[in-house]
N, CA and C of each residue as an Amber inpcrd file, in Angstrom:
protein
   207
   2.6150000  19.5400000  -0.9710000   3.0710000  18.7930000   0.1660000
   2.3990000  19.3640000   1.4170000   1.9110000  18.4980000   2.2740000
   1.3680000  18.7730000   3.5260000   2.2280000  18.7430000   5.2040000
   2.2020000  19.1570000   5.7750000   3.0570000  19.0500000   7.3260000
   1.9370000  18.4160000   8.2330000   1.9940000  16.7540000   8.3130000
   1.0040000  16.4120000   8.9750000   2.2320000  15.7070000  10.6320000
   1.4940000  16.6910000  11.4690000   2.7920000  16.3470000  12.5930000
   4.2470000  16.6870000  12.0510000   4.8250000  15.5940000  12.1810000
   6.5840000  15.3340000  12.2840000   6.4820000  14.6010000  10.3900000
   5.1530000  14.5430000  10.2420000   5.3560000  13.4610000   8.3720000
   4.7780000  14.5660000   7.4420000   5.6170000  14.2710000   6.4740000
   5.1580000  15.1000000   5.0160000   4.2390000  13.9200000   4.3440000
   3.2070000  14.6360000   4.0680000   2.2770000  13.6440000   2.8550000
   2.6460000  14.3440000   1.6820000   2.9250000  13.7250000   0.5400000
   2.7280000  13.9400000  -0.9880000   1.5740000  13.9060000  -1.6030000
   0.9860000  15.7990000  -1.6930000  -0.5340000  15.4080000  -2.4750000
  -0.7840000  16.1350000  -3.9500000  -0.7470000  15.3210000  -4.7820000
  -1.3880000  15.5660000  -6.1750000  -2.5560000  15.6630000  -6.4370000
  -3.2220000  16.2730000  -7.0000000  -4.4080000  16.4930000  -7.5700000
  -4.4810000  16.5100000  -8.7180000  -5.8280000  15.9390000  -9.4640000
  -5.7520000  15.5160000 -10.6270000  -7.3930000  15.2670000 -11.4920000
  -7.1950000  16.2700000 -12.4780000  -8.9180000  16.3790000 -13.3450000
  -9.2700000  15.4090000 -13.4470000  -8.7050000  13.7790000 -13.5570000
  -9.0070000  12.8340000 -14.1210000  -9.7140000  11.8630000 -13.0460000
 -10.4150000  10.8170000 -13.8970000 -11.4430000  10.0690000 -12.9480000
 -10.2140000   8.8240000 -12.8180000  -9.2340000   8.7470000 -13.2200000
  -8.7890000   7.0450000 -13.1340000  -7.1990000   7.8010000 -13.7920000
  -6.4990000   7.2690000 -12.3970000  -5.1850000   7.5990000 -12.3470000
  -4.1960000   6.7770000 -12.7970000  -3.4180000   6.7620000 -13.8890000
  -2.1150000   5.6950000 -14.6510000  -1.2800000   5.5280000 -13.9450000
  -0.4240000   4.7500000 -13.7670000   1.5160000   4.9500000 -13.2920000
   2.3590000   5.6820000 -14.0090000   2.1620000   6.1620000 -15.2250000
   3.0240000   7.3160000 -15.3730000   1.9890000   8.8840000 -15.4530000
   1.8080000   8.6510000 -14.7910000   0.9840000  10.0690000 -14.2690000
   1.4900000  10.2370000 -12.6280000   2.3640000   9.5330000 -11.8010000
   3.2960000   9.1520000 -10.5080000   4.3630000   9.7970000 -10.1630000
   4.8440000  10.6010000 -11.9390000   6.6220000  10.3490000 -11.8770000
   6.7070000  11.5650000 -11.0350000   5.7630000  12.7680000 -10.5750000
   6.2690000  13.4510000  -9.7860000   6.4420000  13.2780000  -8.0680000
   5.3610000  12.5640000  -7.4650000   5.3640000  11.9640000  -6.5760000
   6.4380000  10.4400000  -6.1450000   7.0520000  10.1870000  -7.4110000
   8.1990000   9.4000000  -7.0720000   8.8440000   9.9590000  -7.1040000
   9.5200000  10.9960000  -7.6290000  10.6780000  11.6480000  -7.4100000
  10.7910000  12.3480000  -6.1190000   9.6030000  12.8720000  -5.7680000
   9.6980000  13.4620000  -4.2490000   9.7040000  12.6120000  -3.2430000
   9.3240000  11.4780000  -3.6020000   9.5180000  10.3360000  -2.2300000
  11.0830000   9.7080000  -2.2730000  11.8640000  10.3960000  -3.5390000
  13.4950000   9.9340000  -3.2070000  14.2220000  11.1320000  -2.4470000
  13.4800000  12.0110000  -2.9300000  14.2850000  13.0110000  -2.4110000
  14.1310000  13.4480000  -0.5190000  12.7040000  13.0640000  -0.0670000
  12.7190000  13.0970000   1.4640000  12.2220000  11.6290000   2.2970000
  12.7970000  11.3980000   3.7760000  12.6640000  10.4640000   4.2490000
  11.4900000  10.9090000   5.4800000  11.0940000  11.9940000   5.1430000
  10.0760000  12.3830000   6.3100000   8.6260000  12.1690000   5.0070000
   8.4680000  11.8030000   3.7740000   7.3070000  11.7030000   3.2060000
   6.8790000  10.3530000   3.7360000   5.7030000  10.0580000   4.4620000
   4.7920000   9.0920000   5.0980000   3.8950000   8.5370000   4.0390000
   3.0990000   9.6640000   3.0750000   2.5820000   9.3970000   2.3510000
   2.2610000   9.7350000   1.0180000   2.0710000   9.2410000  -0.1370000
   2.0200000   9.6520000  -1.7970000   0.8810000   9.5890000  -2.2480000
  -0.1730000  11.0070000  -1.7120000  -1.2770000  10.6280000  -2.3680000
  -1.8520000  11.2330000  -3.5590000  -3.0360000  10.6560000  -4.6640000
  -3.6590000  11.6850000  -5.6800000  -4.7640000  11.9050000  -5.5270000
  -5.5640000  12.8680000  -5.3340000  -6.8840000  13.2020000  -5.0130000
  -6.9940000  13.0710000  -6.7400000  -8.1250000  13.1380000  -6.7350000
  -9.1520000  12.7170000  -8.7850000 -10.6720000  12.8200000  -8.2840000
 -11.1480000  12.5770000  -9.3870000 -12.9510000  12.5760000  -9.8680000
 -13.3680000  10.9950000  -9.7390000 -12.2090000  10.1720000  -9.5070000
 -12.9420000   8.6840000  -9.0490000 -14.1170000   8.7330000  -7.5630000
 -14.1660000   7.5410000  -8.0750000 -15.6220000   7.5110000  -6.9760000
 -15.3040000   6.4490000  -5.5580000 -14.5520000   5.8470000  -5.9390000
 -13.5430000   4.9720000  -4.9130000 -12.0780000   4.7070000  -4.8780000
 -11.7030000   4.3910000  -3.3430000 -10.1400000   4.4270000  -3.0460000
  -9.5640000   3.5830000  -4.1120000  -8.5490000   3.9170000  -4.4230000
  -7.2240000   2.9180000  -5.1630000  -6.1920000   2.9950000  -4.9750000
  -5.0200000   2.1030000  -4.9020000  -3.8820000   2.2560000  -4.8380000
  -3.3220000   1.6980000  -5.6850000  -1.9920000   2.3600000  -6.6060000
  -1.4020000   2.6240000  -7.7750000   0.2000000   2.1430000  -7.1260000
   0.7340000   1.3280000  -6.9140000   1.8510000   0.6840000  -6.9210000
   1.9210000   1.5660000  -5.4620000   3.0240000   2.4980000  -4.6970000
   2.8840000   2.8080000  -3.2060000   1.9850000   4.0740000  -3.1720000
   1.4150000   4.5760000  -3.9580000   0.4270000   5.9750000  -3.9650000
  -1.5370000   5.5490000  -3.9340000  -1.8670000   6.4040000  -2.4620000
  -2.9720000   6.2640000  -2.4970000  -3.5630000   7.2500000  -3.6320000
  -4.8150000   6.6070000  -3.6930000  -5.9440000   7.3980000  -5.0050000
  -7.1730000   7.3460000  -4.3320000  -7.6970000   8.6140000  -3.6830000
  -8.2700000   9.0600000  -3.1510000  -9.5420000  10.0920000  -3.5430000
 -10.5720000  10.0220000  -3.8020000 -11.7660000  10.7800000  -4.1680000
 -11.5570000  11.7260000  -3.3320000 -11.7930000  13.1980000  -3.9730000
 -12.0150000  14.3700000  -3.0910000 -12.5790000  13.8590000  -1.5230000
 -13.6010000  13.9430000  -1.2330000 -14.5380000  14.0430000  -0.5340000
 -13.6380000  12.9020000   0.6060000 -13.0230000  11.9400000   0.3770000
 -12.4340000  11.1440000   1.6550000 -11.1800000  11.9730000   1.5670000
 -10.4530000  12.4820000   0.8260000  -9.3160000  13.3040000   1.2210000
  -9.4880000  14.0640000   2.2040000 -10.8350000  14.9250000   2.1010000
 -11.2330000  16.2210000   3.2550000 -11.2360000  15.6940000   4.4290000
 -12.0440000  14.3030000   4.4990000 -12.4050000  13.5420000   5.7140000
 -11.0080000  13.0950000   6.5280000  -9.8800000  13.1390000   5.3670000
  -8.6850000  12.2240000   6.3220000  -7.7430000  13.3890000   6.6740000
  -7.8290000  14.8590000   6.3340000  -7.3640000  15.6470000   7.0440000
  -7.2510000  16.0400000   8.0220000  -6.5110000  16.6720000   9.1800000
  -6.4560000  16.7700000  10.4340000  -6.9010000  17.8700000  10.6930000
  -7.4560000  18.0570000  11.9840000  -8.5930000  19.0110000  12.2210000
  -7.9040000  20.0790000  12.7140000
């Protein structure tokens, strides 16, 4: 989990090139448990963005880019 400002992002990381919905269940459970998580993301070995029902899927390399400086 990240402290971006006043919002928690949810970040998973993950060996795999192509992320399932039940590969989620931990990042859903943490988005019941706080109302300050903004965002549910999985960094992976894909080569482009995806989104997996409310969780971004994010290639390394744009994760770094969308971090705050």
């Amino acid at each position: 989990m990240l402290e971006v400002g006043r919002d928690l992002w949810g970040v998973e990381v993950k060996s795999a090139r192509m992320v399932s919905p039940d590969m989620l269940t931990g990042l859903a459970s943490l988005g019941e448990r706080t109302k300050r998580l903004k965002r549910k993301i999985v960094v992976c070995l894909t080569d482009q963005r995806a989104r997996v029902h409310d969780v971004e899927v994010l290639p390394f390399r744009e994760f770094l880019a969308e971090l705050p400086a």
